[in-house]
C-alpha positions in Angstrom: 63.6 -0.7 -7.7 61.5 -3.1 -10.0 59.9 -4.8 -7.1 59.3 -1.4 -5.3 57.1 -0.7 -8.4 55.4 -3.5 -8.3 54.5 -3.6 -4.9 53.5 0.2 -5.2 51.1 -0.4 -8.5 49.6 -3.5 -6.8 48.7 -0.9 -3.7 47.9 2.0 -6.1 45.3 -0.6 -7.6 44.2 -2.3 -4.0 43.4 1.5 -3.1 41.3 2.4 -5.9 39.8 -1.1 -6.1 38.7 0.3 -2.4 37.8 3.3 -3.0 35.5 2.6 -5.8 33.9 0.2 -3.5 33.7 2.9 -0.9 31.8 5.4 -3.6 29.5 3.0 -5.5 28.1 1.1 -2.3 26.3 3.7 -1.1 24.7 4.7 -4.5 24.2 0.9 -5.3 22.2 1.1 -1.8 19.8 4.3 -2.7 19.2 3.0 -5.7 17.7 -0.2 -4.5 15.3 1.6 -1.9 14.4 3.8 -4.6 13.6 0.8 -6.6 11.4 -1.0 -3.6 9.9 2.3 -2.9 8.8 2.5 -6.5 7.0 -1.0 -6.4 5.6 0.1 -3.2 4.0 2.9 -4.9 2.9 1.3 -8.3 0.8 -1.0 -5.6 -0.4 1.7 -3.6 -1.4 3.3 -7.1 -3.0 0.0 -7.8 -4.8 -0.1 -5.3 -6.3 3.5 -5.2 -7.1 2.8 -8.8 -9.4 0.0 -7.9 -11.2 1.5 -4.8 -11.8 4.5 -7.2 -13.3 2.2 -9.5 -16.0 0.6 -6.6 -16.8 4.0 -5.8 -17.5 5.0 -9.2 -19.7 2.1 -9.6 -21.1 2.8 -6.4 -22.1 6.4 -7.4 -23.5 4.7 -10.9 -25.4 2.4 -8.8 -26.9 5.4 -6.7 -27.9 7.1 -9.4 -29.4 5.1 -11.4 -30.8 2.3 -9.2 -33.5 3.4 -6.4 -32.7 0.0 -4.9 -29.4 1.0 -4.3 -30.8 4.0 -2.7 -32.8 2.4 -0.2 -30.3 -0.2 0.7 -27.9 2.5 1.7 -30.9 3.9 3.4 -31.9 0.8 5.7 -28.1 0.1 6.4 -26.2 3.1 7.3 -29.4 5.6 8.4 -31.8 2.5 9.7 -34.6 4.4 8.0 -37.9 2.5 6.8 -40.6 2.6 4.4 -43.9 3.5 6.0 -46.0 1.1 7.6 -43.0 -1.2 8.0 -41.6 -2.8 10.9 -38.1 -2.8 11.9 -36.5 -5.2 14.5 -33.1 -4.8 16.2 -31.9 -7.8 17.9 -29.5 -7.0 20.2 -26.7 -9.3 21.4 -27.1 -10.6 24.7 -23.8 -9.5 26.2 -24.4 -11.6 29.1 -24.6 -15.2 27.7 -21.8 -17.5 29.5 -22.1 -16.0 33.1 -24.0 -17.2 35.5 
């Protein structure tokens, strides 16, 4: 009867040692997504933070400097200052075939 005991606390503890490991593994796993997911979002934070700050200096800079201004003028509306001359060189799309 002694070594029945035995036998059945060693499989009593076997089981829970098993079944523990059944209930925690899946919490141990969603916490450690949670946890990359979090650094994923502290650097997507990160890095909204610092494009907000180049726009903000952008806007400063358009405000407050008419060179700014006109650079954003020539660049993204090709627009010019009168009695100036703009060139557009175009690439020649055919250089290599003959």
């Amino acid at each position: 009867m002694n070594r029945f005991l035995q036998i059945f606390f060693v499989a009593l503890l076997a089981s829970i040692i098993v079944a523990s490991a059944v209930l925690v593994f899946p919490a141990y796993h969603k916490n450690r997504n949670l946890v990359h997911q979090k650094i994923e979002t502290k650097q997507k934070l990160i890095d909204k933070q610092l494009e907000y700050i180049k726009l903000r200096q952008t806007l400063s800079n358009i405000t407050s400097k008419t060179e700014e201004v006109e650079r954003i003028a020539r660049e993204k509306f090709n627009l010019c200052k009168e009695q100036e001359t703009v060139y557009k060189f175009i690439p020649n799309t055919d250089s290599g075939k003959q």
